[in-house]
C-alpha positions as CSV (number, residue, x, y, z in Angstrom):
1,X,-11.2,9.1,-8.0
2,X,-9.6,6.2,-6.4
3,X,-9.0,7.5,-2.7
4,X,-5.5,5.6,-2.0
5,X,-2.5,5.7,0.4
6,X,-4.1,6.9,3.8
7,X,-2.8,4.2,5.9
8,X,0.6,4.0,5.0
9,X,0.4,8.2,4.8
10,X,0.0,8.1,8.6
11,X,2.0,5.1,8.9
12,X,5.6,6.9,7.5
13,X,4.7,9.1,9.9
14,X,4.4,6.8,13.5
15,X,0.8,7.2,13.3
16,X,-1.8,5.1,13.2
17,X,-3.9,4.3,10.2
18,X,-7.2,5.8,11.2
19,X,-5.5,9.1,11.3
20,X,-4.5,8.6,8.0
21,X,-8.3,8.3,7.2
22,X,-9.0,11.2,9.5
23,X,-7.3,13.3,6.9
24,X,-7.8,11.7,4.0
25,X,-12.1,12.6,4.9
26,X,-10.6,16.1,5.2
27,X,-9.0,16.2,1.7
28,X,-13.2,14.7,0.6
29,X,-14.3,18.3,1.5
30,X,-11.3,20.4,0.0
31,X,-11.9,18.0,-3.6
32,X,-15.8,18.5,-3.0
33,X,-15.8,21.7,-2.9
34,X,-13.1,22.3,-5.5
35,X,-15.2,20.7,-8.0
36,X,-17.7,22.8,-9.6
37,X,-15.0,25.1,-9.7
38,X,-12.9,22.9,-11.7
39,X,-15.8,21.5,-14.1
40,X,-16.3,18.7,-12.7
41,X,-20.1,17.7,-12.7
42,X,-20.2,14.1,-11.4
43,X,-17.3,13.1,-8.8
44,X,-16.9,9.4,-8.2
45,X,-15.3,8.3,-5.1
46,X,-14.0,4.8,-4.3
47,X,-14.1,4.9,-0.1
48,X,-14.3,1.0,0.7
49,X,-14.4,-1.8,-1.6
50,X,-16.0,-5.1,-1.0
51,X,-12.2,-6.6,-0.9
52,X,-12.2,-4.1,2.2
53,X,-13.8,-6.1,5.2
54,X,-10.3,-8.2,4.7
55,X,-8.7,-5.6,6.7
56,X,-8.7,-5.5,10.7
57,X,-12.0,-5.0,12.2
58,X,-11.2,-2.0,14.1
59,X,-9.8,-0.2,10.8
60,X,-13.3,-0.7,9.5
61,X,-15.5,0.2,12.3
62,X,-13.1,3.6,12.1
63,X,-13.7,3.8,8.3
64,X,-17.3,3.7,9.4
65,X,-17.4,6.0,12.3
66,X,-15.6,8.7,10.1
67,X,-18.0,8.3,7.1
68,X,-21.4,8.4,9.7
69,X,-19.4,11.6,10.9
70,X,-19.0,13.2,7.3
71,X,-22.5,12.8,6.7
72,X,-24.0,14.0,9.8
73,X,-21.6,17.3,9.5
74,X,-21.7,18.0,6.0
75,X,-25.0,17.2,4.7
76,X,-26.5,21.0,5.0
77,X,-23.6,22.2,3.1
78,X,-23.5,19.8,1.1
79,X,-27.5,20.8,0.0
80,X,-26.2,24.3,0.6
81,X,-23.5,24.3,-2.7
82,X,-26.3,22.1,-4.8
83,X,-24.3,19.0,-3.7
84,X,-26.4,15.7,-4.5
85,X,-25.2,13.1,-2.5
86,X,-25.4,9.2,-3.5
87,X,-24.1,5.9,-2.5
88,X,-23.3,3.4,-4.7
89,X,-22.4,-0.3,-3.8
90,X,-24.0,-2.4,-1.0
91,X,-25.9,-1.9,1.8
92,X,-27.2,-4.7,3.4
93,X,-23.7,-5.3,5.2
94,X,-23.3,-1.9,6.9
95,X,-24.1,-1.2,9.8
96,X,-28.5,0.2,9.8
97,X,-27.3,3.6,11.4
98,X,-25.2,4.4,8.7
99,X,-27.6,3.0,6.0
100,X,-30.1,5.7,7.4
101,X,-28.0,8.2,7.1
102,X,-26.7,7.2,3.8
103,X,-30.7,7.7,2.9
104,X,-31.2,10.5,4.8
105,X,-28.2,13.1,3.1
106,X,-29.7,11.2,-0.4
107,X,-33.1,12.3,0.3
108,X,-32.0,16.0,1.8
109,X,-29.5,16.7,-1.0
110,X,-31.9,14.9,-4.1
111,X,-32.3,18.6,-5.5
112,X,-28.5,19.3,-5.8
113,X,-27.8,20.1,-9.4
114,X,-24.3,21.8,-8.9
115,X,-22.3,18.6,-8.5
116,X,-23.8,14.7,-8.4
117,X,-21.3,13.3,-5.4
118,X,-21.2,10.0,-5.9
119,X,-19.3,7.8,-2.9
120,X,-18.6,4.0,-3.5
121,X,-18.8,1.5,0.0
122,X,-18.6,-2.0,-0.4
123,X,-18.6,-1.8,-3.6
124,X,-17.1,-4.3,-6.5
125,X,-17.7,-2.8,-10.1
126,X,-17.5,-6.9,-10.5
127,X,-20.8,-7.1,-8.5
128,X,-22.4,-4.5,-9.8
129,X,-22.2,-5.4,-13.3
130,X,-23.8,-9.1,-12.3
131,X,-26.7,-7.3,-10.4
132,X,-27.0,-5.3,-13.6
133,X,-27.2,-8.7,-15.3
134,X,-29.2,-10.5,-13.5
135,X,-31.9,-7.8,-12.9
136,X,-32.5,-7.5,-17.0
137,X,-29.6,-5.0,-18.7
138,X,-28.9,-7.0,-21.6
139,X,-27.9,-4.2,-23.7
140,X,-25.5,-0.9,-23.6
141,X,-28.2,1.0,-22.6
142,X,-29.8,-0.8,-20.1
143,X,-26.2,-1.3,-18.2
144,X,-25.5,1.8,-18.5
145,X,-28.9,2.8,-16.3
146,X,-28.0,0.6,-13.9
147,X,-24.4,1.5,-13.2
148,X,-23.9,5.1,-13.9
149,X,-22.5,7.1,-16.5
150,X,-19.7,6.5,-18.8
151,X,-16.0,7.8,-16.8
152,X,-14.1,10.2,-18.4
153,X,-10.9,10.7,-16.4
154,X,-10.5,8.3,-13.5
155,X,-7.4,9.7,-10.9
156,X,-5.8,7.7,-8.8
157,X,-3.5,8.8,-6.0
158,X,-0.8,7.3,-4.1
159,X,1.5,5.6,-7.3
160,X,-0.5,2.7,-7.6
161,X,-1.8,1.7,-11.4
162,X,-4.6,-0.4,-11.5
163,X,-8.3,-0.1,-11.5
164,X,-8.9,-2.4,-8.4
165,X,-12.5,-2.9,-9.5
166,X,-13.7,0.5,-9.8
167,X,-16.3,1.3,-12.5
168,X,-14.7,-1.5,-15.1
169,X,-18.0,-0.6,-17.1
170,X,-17.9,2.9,-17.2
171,X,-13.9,3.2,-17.7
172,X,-14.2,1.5,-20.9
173,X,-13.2,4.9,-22.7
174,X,-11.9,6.8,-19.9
175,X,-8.4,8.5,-19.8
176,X,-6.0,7.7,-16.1
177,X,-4.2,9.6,-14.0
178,X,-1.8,7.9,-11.8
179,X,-0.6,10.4,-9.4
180,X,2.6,9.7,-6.2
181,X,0.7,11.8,-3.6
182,X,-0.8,10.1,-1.2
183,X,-4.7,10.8,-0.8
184,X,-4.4,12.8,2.2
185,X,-2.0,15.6,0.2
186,X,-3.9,15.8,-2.8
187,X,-4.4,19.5,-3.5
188,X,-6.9,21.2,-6.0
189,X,-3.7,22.1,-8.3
190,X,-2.8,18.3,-8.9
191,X,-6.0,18.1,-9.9
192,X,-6.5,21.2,-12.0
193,X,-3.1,19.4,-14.0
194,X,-4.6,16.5,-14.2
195,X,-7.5,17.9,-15.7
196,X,-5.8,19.9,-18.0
197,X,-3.7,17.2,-19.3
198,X,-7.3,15.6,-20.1
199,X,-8.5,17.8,-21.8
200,X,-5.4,17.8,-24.2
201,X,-6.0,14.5,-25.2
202,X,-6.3,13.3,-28.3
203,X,-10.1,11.3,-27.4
204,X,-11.0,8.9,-30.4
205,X,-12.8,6.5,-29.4
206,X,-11.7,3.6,-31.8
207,X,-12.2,6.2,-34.8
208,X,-9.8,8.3,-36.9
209,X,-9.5,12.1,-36.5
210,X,-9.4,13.8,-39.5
211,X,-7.9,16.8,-40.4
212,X,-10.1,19.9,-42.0
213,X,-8.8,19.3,-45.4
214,X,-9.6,15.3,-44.9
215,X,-13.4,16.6,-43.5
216,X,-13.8,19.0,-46.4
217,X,-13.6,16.4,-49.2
């Protein structure tokens, strides 16, 4: 899921944009938790790309503040619903209190088997696919073990329609959902349609269905 419309949520409403955020980390737990329920075994969420750090420096130290707070108050629930948390994108430019945390709810929550959580900071599918690269993957296979698993339905909130690197790789097949609700407003029944238009889909793959008579013969 790409997490957008926060800022200018709280913005059409005076506020400021960290509020936005504020409840944007409270719709992570409502989606979180709404996930096994839903089917949903892996849930991929796109928190801060690496195009991020363009924005202003007290945005992003709020961004971080909020995250360190999410960790540090969900991680026994999180272990709790057999929740495995993981981080995917850089590390080496956040701040080393959040990095140990980040490593911290990985290692507490390794067990979970419920729901693989996967949340993306500084992260540029771009980037990853180059690391990929350079560190050997030179076939589908290989990639594929060093970015993740293949996407099937990437959802996107706020009306926007692009993939902003997110998981270029692993969307090579997916199906979208572009939703209008902001992020914060999202509710488990937007995505329970979303998921049930999904699974209506027609998924070829480049092939050719074919009808029972056609498979008979």
């Amino acid at each position: 899921m790409i997490m957008d419309g926060n800022g200018r949520w709280a913005q059409a409403r005076g506020w400021p944009r960290l509020a936005g955020h504020r409840a944007g980390a409270e719709t992570v737990r409502r989606m979180v938790e709404a996930a096994p329920g839903l089917g949903i075994g892996t849930l991929t969420l796109y928190a801060f790309s690496s195009d991020n750090w363009k924005r202003p420096q007290d945005e992003i130290a709020g961004l971080f503040r909020l995250f360190a707070r999410y960790l540090k108050q969900e991680a026994a629930k999180l272990a709790e619903q057999g929740v495995r948390f993981e981080m995917i994108g850089r590390r080496d430019r956040l701040p080393g209190p959040l990095v140990s945390l980040v490593e911290e709810t990985e290692s507490f929550t390794q067990a979970g088997t419920r729901l693989h959580l996967r949340v993306a900071v500084d992260y540029s599918s771009r980037d990853a696919i180059l690391r990929a690269v350079e560190a050997g993957a030179c076939d589908r296979e290989s990639m594929q073990a060093h970015l993740g698993p293949d996407v099937d339905l990437l959802i996107r909130t706020s009306g926007e329609q692009r993939l902003s690197d997110f998981l270029l790789w692993e969307c090579a097949y997916a199906e979208f959902s572009f939703l209008d609700v902001a992020w914060p407003e999202l509710t488990e029944t937007e995505v329970r349609e979303a998921l049930e238009d999904f699974r209506s889909r027609d998924r070829r793959y480049g092939g050719v269905k074919l009808s029972r008579v056609q498979a008979l013969r």
